[in-house]
C-alpha positions in Angstrom: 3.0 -5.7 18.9 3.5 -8.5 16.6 2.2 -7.3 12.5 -0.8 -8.5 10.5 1.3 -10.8 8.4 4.4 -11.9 10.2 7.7 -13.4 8.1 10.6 -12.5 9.6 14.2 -13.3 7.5 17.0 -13.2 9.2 19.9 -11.6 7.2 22.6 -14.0 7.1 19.9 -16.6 5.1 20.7 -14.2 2.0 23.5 -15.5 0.1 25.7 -13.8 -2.8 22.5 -14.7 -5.3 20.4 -13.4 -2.9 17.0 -14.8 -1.8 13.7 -15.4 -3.2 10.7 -15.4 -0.8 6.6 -15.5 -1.2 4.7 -14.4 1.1 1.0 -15.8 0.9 -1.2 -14.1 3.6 -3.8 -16.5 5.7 -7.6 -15.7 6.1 -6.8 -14.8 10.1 -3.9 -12.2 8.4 -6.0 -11.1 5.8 -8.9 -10.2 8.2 -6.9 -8.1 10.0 -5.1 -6.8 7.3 -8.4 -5.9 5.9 -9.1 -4.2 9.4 -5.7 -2.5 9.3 -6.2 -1.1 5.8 -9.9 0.1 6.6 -11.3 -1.6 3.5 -14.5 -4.3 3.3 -11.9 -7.9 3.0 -9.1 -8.5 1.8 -9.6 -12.0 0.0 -6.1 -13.0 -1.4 -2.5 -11.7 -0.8 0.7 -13.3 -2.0 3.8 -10.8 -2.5 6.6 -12.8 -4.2 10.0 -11.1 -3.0 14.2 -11.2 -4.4 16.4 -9.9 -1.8 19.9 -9.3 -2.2 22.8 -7.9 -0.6 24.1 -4.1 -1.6 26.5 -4.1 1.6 27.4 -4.9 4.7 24.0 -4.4 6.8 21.8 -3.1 3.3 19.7 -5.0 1.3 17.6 -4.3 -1.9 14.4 -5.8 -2.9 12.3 -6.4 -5.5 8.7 -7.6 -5.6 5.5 -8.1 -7.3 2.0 -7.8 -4.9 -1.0 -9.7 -6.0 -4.4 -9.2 -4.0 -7.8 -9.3 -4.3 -9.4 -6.7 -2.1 -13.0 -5.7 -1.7 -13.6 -1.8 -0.8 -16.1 0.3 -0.5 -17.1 2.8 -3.4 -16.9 6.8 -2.7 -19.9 7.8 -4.7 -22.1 4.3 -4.7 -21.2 3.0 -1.0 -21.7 -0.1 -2.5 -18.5 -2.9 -2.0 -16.8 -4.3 -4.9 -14.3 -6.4 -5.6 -10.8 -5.0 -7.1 -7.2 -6.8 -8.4 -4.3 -5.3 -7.4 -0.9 -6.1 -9.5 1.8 -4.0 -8.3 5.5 -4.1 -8.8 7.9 -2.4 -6.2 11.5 -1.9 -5.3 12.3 -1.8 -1.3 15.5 -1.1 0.7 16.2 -2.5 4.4 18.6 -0.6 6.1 19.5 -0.9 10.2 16.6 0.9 12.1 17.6 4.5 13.0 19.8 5.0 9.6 16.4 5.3 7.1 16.9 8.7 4.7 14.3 11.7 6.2 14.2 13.4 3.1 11.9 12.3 -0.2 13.8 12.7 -2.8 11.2 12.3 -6.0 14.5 11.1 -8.5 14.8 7.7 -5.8 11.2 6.5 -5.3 12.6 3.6 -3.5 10.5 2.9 0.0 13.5 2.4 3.1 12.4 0.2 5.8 14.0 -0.1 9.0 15.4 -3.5 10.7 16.5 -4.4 14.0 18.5 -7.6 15.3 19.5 -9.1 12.1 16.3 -9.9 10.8 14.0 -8.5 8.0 10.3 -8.1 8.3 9.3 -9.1 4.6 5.6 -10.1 6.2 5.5 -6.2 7.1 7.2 -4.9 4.3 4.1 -6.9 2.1 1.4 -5.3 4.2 2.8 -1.4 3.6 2.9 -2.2 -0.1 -0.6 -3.5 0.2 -1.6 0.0 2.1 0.5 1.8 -0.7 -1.4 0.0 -3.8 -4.6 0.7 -2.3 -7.2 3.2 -4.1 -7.8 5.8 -1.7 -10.8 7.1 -3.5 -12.2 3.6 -4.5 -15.0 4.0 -7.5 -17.0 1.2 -8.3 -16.5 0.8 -12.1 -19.6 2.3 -14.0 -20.3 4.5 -10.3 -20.7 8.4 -12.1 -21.3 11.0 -9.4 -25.4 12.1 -9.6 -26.8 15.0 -12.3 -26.9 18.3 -10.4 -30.5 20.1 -12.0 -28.9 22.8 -13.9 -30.8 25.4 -11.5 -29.5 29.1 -11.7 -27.9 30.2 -8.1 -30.6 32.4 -6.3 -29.4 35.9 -6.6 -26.5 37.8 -4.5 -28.0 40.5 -2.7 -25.3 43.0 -3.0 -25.9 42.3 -7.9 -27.8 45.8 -7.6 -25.2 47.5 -6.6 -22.6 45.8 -8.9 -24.7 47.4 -11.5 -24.7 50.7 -10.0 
């Protein structure tokens, strides 16, 4: 199954000063990104990445995710429109040698590649699905005033008194 937003890099393009690489996502990718995601639209996406080498077959990456989503709010179910601006630090590894355990002192993301080729296109989409709100709240949305009723009694407060 071929992603949402597609850009494949194959490894042997990044040099000793690495390489610098924007991904812009097109309406059909942003529709089904939007899909994807579970949110209203996604209406812009351009993730600007700097890969380098760290060894042999391992690369590191930084990046900076720009979008312009529109989700639905938790309390209002009314859609609005929200910016997200999020920097990130990836690293590609071969497929099959990612790290199991989370260790909370390296909050680096690993992602997987296969056949000499990095899926930044992929890589842009997760950070999309990471940066996203999952409790979106329309800003100025307050939950509604509960009347400050007293609970009906417990039928067992006689006998507490007892």
């Amino acid at each position: 199954m071929t992603p949402e937003l597609h850009c494949l890099i194959p490894v042997e393009r990044i040099g000793a000063q690495g390489l610098d690489v924007v991904v812009e996502a097109s309406a059909v990718e942003r529709a089904a990104l939007a899909r994807r995601m579970g949110i209203a639209d996604v209406q812009s996406l351009v993730c600007r990445f700097c890969v380098t080498r760290t060894g042999a077959d391992r690369f590191a990456a930084v990046g900076h995710l720009s979008a312009q989503v529109v989700q639905t709010c938790v309390i209002s179910l009314d859609d609005f429109s929200a910016a997200i601006d999020e920097h990130f630090r990836l690293r590609f590894v071969p497929a099959g040698e990612e790290t199991d355990t989370v260790d909370p002192e390296d909050p680096i993301d690993e992602i997987g590649y296969r056949d000499g080729v990095l899926d930044i296109g992929e890589a842009a989409a997760e950070q999309l699905g990471l940066a996203l709100d999952p409790y979106p709240r329309r800003p100025g949305a307050t939950l509604p005033e509960h009347d400050a009723e007293p609970p009906p009694p417990h039928p067992f407060d006689a006998l507490r008194r007892h």
